[in-house]
C-alpha positions as CSV (number, residue, x, y, z in Angstrom):
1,X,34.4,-2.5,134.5
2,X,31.1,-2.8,136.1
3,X,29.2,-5.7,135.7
4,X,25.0,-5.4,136.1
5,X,23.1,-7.8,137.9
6,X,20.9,-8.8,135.3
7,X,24.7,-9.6,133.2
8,X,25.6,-11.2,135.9
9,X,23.0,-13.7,136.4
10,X,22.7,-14.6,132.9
11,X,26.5,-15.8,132.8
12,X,25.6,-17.9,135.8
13,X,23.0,-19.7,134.1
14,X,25.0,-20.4,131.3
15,X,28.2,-21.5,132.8
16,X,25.7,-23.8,134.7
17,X,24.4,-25.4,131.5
18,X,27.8,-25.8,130.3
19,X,29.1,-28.7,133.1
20,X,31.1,-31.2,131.7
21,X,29.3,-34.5,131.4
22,X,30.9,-37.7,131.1
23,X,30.0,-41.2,129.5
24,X,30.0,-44.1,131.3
25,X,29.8,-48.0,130.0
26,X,27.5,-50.0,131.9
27,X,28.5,-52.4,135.1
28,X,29.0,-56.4,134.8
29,X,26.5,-58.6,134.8
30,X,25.3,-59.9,138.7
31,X,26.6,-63.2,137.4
32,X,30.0,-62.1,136.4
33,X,32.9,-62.9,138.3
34,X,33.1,-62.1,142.1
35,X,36.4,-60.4,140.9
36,X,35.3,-58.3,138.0
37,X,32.4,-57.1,140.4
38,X,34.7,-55.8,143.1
39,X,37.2,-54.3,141.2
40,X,34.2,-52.6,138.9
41,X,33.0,-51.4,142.2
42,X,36.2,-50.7,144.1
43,X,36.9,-48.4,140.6
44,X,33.6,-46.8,140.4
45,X,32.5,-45.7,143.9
46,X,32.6,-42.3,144.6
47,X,35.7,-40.9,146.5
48,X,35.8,-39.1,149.9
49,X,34.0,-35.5,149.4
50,X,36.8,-33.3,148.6
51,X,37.0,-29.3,149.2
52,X,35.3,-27.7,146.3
53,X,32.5,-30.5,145.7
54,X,30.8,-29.2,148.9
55,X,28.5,-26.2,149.2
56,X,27.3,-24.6,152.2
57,X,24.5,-22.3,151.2
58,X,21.9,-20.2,153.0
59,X,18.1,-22.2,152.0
60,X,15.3,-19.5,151.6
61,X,13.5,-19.0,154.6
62,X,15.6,-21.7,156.3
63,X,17.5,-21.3,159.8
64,X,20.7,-22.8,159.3
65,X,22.8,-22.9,156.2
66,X,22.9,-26.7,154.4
67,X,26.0,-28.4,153.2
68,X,25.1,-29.8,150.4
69,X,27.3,-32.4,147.6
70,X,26.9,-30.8,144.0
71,X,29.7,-32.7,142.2
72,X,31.6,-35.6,143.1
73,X,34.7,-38.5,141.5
74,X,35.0,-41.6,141.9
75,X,37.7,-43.7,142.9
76,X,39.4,-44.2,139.4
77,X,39.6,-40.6,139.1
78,X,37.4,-39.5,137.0
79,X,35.3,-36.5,138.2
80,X,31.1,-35.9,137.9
81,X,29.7,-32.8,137.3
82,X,26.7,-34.1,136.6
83,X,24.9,-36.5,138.5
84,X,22.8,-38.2,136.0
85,X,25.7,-39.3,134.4
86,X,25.9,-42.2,137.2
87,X,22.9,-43.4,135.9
88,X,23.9,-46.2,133.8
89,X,25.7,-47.8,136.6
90,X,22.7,-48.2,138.9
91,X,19.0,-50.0,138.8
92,X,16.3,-48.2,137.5
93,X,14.0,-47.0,140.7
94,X,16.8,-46.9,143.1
95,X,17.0,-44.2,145.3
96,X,19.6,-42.6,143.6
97,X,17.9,-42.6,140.2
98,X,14.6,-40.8,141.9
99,X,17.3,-38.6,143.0
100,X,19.3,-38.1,139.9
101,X,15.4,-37.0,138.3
102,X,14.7,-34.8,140.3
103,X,17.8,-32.7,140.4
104,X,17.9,-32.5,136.4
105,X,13.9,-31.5,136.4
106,X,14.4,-28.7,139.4
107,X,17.5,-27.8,137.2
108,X,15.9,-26.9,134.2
109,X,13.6,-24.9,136.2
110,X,16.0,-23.0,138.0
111,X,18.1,-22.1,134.6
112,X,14.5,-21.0,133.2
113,X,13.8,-18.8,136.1
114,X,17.4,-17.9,136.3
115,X,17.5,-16.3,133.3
116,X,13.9,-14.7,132.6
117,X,14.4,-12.8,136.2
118,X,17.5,-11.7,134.3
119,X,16.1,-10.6,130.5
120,X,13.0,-9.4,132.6
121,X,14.8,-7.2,135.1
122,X,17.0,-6.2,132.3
123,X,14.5,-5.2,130.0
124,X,12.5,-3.0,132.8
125,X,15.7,-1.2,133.4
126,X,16.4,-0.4,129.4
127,X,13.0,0.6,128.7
128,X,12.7,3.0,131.8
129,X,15.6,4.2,131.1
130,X,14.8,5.2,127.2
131,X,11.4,7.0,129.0
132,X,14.2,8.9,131.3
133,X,16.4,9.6,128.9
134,X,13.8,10.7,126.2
135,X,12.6,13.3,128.0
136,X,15.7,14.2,129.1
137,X,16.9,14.9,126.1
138,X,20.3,13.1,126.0
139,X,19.7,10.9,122.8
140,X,21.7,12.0,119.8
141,X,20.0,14.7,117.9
142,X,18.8,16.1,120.8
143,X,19.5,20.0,120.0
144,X,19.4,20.7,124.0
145,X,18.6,19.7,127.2
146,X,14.9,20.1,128.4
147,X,14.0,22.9,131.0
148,X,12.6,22.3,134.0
149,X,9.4,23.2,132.5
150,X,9.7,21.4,129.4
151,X,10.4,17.5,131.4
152,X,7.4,15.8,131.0
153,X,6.7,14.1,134.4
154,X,4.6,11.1,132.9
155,X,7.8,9.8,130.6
156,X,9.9,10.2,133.8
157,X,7.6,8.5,136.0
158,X,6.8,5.8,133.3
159,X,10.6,5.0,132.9
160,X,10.2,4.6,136.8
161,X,7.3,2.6,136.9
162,X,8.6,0.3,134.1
163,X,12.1,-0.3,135.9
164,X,10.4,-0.7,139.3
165,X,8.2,-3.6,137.7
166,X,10.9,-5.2,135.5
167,X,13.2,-5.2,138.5
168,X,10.2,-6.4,141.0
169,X,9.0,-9.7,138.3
170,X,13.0,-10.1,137.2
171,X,13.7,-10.7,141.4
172,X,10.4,-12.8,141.8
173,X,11.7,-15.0,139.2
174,X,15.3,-15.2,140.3
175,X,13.7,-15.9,144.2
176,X,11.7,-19.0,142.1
177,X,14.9,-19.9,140.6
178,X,17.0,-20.0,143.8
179,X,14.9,-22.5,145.4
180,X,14.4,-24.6,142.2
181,X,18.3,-24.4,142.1
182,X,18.5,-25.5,146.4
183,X,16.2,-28.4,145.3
184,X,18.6,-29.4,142.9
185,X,21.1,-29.3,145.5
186,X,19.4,-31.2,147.9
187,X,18.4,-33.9,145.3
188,X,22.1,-34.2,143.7
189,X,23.4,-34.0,147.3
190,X,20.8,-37.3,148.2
191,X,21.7,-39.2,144.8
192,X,25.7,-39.1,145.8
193,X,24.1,-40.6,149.3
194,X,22.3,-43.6,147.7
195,X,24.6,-44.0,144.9
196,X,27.3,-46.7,146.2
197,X,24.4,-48.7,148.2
198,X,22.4,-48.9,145.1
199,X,25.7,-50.0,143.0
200,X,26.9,-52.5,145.1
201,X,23.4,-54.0,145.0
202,X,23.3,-54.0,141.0
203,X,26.5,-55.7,141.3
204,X,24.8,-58.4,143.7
205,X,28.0,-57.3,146.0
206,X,25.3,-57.2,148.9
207,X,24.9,-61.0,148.5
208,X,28.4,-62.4,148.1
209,X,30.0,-64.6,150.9
């Protein structure tokens, strides 16, 4: 069966929106226990990138592809989807909480995009088509097929005209999308960076003999 583009990057989007997110209870106190700290931290530290949370993907108008981090676990396990879901265990205004913002804001706006490049492009192609097919002839009820001298070249060029422009806005939007969505990327990818320096300083681990 053959899948249209438009289809296609609708179900992206919303397998996108559907990541898993995960809930996680706040660190110890700086003046808990050197113990408690360590092992909070030796548990929730992200673990070695593994195959599958790395992406290497072509940036627009860039040279060289970029490997980029889009999901991540940490020691104890337990995998993150979702970047902003480390956000209770780290300061607010650390690195990786700019970060962790500005990933889920370009997010949003590449899902948006994402999807109104999609319904757009889709839209241009139905409606053209309906000209095409109108004149045409082929809808039910139709009792025969136009001759050559019965077409009516302004619905077929209309139906044109409206599929060229629905698919021309649809790809503008998915092109705005793409790099709201490499953003995102880039952002997640610098939050995973900063994350187990800005932990280990909420956890005063920096300053302990």
């Amino acid at each position: 069966m053959r899948v249209s583009l438009p289809s296609s990057l609708l179900a992206v989007g919303l397998c996108t929106a559907c990541a898993h997110h995960v809930v996680l209870d706040r660190p110890p106190s700086a003046s808990a226990p050197l113990e408690q700290r360590t092992a909070w931290f030796d548990d929730h530290a992200l673990a070695k990138a593994k195959r599958g949370e790395l992406v290497v993907r072509q940036r627009l108008f860039a040279d060289h592809p970029a490997v980029t981090r889009v999901r991540a676990a940490l020691k104890n396990g337990l995998p993150i989807e979702r970047v902003e879901d480390l956000r209770p265990l780290v300061p607010e205004g650390s690195a990786s909480v700019v970060a962790m913002d500005v990933a889920v804001e370009a997010r949003g706006r590449a899902d948006g995009f994402m999807m109104a490049g999609a319904l757009v492009a889709g839209l241009g192609v139905a409606v053209g088509g309906a000209l095409v097919a109108t004149d045409l002839g082929v809808f039910p009820g139709t009792a025969q097929v136009p001759t050559q001298e019965q077409v009516a070249p302004p619905l077929i060029l209309g139906g044109i005209a409206a599929a060229a422009v629905g698919a021309t806005i649809g790809g503008v939007l998915v092109a705005l999308g793409t790099a709201a969505r490499d953003e995102e990327e880039d952002a997640t990818t610098h939050a995973f960076a900063a994350y187990d320096g800005d932990l280990r300083r909420a956890l005063a681990l920096d300053a302990a003999p």
